[in-house]
N, CA, C and O atoms as a DFTB+ gen file, in Angstrom:
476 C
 N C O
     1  1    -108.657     -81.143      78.032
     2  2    -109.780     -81.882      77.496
     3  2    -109.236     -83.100      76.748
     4  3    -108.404     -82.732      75.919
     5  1    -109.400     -84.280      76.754
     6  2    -109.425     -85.337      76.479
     7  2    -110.146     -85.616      75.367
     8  3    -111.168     -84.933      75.290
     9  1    -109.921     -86.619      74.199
    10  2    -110.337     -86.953      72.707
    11  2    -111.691     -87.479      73.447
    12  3    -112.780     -86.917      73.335
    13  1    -111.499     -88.395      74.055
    14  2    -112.958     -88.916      74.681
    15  2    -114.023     -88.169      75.247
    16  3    -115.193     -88.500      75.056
    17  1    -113.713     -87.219      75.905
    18  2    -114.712     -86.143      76.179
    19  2    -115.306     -85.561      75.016
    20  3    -116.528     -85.481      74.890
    21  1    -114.431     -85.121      74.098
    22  2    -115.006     -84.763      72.854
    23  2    -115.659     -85.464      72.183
    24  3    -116.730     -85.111      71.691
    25  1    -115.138     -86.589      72.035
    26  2    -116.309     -87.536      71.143
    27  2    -117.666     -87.877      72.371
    28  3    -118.714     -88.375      71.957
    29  1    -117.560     -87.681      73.253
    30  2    -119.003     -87.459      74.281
    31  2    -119.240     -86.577      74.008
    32  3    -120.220     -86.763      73.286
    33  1    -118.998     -85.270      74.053
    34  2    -120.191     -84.295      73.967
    35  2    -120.581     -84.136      72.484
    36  3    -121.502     -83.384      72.165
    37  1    -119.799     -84.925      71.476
    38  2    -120.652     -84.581      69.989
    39  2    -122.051     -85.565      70.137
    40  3    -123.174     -85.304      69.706
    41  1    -121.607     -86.782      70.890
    42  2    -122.892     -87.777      70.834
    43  2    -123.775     -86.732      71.795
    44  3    -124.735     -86.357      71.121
    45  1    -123.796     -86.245      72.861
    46  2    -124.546     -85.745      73.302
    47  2    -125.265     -84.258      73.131
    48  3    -126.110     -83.672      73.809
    49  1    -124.393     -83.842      71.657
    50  2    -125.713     -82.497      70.826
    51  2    -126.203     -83.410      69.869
    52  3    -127.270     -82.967      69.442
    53  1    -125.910     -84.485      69.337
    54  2    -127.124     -85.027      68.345
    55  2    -128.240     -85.256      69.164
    56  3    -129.375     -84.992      68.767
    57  1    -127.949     -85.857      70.589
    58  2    -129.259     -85.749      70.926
    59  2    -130.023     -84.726      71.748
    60  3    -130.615     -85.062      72.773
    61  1    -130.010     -83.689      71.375
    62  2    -130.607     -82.097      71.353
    63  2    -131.497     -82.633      70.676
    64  3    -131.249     -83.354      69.710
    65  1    -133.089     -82.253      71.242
    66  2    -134.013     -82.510      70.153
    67  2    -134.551     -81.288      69.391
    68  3    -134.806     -80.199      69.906
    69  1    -134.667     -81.562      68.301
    70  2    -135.077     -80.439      66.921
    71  2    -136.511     -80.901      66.595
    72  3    -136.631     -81.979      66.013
    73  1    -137.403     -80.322      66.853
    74  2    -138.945     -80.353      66.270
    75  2    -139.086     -80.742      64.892
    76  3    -138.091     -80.913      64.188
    77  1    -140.581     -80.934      64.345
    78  2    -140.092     -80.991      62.880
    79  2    -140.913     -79.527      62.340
    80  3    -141.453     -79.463      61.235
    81  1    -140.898     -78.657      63.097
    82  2    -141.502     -77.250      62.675
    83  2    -140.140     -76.357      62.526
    84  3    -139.987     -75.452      61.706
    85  1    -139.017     -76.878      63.660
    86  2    -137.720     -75.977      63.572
    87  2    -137.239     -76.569      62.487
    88  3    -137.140     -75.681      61.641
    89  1    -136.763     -77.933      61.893
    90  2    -136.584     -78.640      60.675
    91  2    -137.052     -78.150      59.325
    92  3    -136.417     -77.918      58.296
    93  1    -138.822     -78.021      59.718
    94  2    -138.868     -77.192      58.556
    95  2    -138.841     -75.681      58.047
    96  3    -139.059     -75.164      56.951
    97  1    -138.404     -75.083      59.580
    98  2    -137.854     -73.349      59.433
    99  2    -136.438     -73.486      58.437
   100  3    -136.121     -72.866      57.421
   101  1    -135.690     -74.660      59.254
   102  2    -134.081     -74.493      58.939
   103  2    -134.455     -74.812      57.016
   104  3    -134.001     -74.080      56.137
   105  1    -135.171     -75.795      56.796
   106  2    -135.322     -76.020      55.184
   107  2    -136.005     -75.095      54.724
   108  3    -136.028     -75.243      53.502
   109  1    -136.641     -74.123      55.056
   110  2    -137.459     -72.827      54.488
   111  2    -136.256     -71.761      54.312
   112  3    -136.294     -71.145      53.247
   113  1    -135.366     -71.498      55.047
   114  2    -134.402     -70.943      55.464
   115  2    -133.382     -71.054      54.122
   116  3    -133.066     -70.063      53.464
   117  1    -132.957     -72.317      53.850
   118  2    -132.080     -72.846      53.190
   119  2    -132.672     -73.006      51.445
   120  3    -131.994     -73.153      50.428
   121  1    -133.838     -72.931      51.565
   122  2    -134.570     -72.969      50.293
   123  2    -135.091     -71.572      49.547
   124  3    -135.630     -71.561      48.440
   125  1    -134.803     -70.291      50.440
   126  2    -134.934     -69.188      50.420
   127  2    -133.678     -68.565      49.733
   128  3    -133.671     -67.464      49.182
   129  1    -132.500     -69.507      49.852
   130  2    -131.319     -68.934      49.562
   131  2    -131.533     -69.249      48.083
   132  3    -130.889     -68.370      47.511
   133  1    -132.247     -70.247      46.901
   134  2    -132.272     -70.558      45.992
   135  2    -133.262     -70.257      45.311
   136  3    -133.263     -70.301      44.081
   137  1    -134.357     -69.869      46.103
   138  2    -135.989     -69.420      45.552
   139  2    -136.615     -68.309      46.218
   140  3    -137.802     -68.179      46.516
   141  1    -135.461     -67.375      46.447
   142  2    -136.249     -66.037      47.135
   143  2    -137.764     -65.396      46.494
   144  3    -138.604     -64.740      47.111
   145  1    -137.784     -65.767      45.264
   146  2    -139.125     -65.232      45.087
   147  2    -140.394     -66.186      45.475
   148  3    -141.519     -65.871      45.088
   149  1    -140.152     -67.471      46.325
   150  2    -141.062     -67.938      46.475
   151  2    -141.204     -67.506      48.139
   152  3    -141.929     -68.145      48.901
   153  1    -140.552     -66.551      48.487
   154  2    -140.758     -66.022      50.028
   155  2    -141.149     -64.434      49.936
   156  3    -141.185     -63.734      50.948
   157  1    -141.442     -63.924      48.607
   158  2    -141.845     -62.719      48.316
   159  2    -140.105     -62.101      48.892
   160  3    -139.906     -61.376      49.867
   161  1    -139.297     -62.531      48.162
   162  2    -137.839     -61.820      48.797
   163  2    -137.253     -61.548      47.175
   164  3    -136.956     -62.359      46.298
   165  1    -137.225     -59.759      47.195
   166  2    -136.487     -59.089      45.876
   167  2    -134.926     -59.396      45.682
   168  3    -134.081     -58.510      45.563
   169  1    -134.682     -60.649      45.668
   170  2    -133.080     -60.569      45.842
   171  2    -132.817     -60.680      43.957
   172  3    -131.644     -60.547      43.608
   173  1    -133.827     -60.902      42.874
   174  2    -132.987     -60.783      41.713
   175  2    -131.920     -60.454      40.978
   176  3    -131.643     -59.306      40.628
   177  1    -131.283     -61.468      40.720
   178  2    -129.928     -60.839      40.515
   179  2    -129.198     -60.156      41.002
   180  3    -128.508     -59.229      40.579
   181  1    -129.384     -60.803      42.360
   182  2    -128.083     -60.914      44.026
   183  2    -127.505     -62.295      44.055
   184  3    -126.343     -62.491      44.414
   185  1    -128.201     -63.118      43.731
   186  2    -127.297     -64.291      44.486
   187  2    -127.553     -65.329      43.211
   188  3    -128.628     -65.631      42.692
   189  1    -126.187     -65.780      42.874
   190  2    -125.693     -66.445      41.715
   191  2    -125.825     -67.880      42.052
   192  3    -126.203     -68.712      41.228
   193  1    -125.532     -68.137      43.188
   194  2    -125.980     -69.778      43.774
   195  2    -126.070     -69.817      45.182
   196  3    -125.214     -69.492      46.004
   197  1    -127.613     -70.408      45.425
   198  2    -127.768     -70.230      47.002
   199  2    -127.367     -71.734      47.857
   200  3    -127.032     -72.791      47.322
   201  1    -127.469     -71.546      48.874
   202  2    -126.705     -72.478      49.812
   203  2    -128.059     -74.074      48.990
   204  3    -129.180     -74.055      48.480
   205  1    -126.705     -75.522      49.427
   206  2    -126.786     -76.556      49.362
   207  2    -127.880     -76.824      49.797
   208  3    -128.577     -76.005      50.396
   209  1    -128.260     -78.207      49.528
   210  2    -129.644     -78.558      50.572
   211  2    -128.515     -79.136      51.859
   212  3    -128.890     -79.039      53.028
   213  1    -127.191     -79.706      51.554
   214  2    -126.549     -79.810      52.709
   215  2    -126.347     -78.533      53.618
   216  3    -125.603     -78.725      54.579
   217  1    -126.724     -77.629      53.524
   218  2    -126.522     -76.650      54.240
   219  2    -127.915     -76.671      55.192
   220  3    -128.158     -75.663      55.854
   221  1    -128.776     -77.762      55.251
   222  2    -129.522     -77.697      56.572
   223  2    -129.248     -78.778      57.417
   224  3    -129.866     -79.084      58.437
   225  1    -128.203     -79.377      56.883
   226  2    -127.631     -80.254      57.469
   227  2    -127.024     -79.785      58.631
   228  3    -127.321     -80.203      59.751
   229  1    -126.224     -78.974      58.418
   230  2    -125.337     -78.023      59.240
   231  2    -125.822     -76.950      59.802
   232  3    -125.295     -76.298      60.704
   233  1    -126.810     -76.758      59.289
   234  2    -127.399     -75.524      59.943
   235  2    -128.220     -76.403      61.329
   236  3    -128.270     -75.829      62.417
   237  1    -128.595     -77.260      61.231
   238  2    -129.427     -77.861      62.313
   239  2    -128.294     -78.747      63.279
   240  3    -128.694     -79.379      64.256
   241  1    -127.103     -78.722      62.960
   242  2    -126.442     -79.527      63.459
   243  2    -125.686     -78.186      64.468
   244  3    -125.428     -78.230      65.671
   245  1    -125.461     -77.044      63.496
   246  2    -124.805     -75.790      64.821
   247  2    -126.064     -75.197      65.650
   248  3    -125.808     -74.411      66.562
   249  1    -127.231     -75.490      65.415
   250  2    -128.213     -74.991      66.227
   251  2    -128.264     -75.838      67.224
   252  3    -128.252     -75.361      68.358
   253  1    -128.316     -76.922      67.097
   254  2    -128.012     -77.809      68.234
   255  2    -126.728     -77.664      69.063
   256  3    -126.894     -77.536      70.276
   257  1    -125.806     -77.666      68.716
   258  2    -124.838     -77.344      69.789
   259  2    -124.850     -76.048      70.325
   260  3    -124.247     -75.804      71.371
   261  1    -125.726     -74.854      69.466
   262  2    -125.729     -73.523      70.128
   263  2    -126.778     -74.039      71.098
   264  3    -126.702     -73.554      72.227
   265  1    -127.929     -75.096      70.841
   266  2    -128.825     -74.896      72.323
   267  2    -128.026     -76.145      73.404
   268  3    -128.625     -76.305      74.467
   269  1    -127.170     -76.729      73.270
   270  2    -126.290     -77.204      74.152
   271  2    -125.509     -76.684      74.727
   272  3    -125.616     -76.923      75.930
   273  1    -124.415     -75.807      74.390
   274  2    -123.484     -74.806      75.052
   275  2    -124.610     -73.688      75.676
   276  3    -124.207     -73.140      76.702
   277  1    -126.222     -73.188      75.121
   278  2    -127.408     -72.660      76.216
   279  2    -127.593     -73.417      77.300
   280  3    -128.395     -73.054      78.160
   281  1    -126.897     -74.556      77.420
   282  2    -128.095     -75.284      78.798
   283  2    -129.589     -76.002      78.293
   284  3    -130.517     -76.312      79.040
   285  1    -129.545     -76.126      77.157
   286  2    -130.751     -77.022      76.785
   287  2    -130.536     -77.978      75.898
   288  3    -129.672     -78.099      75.030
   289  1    -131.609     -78.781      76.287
   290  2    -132.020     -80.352      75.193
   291  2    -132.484     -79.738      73.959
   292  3    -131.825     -80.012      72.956
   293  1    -133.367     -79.055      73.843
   294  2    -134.041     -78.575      72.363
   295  2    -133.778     -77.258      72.150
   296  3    -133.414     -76.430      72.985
   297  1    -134.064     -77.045      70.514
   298  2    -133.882     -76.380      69.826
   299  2    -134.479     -75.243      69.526
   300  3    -135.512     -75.775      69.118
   301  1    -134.685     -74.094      69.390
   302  2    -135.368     -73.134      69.435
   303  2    -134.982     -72.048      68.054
   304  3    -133.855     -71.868      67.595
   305  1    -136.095     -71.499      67.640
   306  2    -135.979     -70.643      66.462
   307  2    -134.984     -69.580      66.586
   308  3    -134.535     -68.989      65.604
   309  1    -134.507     -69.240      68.259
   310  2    -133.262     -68.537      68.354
   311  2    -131.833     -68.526      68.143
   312  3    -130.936     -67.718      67.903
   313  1    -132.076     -70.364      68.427
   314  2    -131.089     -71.080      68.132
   315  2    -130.275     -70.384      67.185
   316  3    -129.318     -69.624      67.328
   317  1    -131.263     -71.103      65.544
   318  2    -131.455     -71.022      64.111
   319  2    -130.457     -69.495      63.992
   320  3    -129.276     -69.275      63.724
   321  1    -131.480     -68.759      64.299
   322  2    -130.967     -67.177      63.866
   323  2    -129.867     -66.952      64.713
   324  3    -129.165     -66.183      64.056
   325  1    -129.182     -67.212      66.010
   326  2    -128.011     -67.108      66.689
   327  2    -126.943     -67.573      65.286
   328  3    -126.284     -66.667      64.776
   329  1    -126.840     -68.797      64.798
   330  2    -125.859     -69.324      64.085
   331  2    -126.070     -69.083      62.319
   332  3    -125.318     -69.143      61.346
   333  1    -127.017     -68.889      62.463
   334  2    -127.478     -68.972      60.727
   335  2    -126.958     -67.970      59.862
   336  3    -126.814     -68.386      58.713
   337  1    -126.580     -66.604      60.067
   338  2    -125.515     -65.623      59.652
   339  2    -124.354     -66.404      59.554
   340  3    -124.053     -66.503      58.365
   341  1    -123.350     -67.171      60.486
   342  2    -122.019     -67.641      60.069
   343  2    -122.697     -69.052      59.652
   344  3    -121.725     -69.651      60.111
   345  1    -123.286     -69.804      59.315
   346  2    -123.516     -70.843      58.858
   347  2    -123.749     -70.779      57.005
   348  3    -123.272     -71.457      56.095
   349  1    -124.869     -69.434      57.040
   350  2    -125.633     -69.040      55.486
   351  2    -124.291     -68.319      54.849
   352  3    -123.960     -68.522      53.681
   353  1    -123.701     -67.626      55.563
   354  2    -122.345     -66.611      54.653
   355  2    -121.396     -67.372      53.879
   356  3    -120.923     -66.732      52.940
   357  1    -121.034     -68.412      53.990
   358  2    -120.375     -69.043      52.866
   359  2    -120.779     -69.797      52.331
   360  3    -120.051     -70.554      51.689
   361  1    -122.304     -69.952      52.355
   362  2    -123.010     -70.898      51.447
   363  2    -123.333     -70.536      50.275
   364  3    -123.456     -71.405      49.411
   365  1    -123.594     -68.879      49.896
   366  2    -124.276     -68.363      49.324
   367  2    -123.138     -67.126      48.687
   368  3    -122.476     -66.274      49.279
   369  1    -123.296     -67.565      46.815
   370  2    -122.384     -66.951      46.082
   371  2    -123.272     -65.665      45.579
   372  3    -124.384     -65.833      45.077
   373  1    -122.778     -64.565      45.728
   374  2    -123.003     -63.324      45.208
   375  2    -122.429     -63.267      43.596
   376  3    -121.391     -63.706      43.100
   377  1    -123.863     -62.343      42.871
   378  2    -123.516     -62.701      41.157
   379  2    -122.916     -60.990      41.300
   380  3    -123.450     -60.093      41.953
   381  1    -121.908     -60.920      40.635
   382  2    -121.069     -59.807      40.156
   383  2    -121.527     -58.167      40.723
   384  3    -120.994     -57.249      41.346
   385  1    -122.833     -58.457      40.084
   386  2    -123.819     -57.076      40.620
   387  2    -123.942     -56.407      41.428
   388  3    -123.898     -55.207      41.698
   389  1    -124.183     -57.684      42.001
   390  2    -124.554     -57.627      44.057
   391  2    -123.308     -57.036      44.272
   392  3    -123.338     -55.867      44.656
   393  1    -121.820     -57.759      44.058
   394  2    -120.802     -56.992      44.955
   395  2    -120.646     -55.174      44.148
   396  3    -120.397     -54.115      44.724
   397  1    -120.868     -55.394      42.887
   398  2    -120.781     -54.071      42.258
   399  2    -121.149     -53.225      43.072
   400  3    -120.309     -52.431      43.497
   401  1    -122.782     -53.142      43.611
   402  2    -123.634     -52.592      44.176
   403  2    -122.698     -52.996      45.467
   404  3    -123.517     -53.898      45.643
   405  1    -122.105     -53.111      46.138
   406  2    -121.644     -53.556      47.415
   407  2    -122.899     -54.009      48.500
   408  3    -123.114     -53.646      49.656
   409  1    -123.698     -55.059      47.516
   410  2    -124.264     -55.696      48.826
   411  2    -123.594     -56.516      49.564
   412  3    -122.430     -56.701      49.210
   413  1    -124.022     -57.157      50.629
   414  2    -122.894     -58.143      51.008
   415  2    -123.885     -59.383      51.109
   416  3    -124.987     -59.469      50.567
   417  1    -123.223     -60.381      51.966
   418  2    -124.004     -61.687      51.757
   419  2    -124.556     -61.562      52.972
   420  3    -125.763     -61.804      52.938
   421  1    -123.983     -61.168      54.451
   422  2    -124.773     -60.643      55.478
   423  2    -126.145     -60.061      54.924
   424  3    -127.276     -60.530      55.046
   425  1    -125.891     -59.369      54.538
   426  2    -127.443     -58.113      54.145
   427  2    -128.338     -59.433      53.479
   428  3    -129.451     -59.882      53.752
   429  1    -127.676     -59.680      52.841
   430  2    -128.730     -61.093      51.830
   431  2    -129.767     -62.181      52.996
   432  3    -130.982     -62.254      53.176
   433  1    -128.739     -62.812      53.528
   434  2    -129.312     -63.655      54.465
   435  2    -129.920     -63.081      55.689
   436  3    -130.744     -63.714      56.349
   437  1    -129.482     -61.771      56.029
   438  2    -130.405     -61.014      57.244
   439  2    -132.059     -59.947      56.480
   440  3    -132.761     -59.153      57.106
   441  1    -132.199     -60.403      54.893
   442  2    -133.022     -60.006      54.837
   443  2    -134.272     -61.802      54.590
   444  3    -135.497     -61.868      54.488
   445  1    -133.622     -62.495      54.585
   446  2    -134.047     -64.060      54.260
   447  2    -134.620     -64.247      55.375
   448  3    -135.832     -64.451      55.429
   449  1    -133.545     -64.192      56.872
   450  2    -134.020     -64.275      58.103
   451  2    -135.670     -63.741      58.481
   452  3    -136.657     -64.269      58.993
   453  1    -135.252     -62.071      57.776
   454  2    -136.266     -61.336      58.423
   455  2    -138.144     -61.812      57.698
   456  3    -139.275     -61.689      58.170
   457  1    -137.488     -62.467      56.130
   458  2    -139.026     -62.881      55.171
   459  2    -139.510     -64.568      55.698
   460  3    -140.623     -65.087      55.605
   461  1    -138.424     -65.062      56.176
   462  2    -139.274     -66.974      56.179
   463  2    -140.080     -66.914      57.825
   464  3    -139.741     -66.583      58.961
   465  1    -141.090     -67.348      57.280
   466  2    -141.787     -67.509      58.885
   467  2    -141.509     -67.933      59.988
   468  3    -141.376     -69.156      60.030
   469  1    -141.385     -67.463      60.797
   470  2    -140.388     -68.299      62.259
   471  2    -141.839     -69.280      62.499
   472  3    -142.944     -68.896      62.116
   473  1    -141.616     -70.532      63.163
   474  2    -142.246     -71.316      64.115
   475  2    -142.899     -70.866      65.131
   476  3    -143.425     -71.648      65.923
């Protein structure tokens, strides 16, 4: 593979098109990690700091290349949840408790997944 090929296929997942309903899953998503109680999500005193608002940056940027390496132009709420476990896991700091209790940050964000409304 060639540098030039690579810099072609990055130009060609930006233009993967992303809705602005999947846009605003991925920011519901990402805003859940900081305001779980505004998604009816019991995470109190689990998570000490939730992911960036840059973290929908990236989150919409690996959903797009996951629906590119699929064979598609657009983006899909499967996308989202295909990548959003390794995308959300190091975004999101666990407060002391949580690991006490051995939650993990998986369990955190696969219960986030399961409360924000899909599209």
């Amino acid at each position: 593979v060639r540098p030039a090929d690579i810099v072609r296929v990055r130009e060609v997942v930006k233009e993967v098109y992303i809705d602005d309903r999947i846009k605003d899953y991925v920011v519901a998503l990402v805003t859940a990690t900081r305001k779980p109680e505004d998604y009816r999500l019991d995470l109190k005193g689990l998570i000490q700091f939730g992911a960036s608002p840059r973290a929908t940056i990236y989150l919409a940027q690996a959903a797009r290349a996951h629906a590119f390496v699929k064979g598609r132009g657009y983006v899909t709420p499967e996308d989202i949840k295909a990548i959003g476990l390794d995308v959300l896991r190091h975004r999101i700091i666990l407060t002391y408790e949580a690991e006490a209790e051995e939650v993990t940050t998986e369990s955190v964000v696969s219960r986030i997944f399961d409360a924000v409304q899909v599209p």
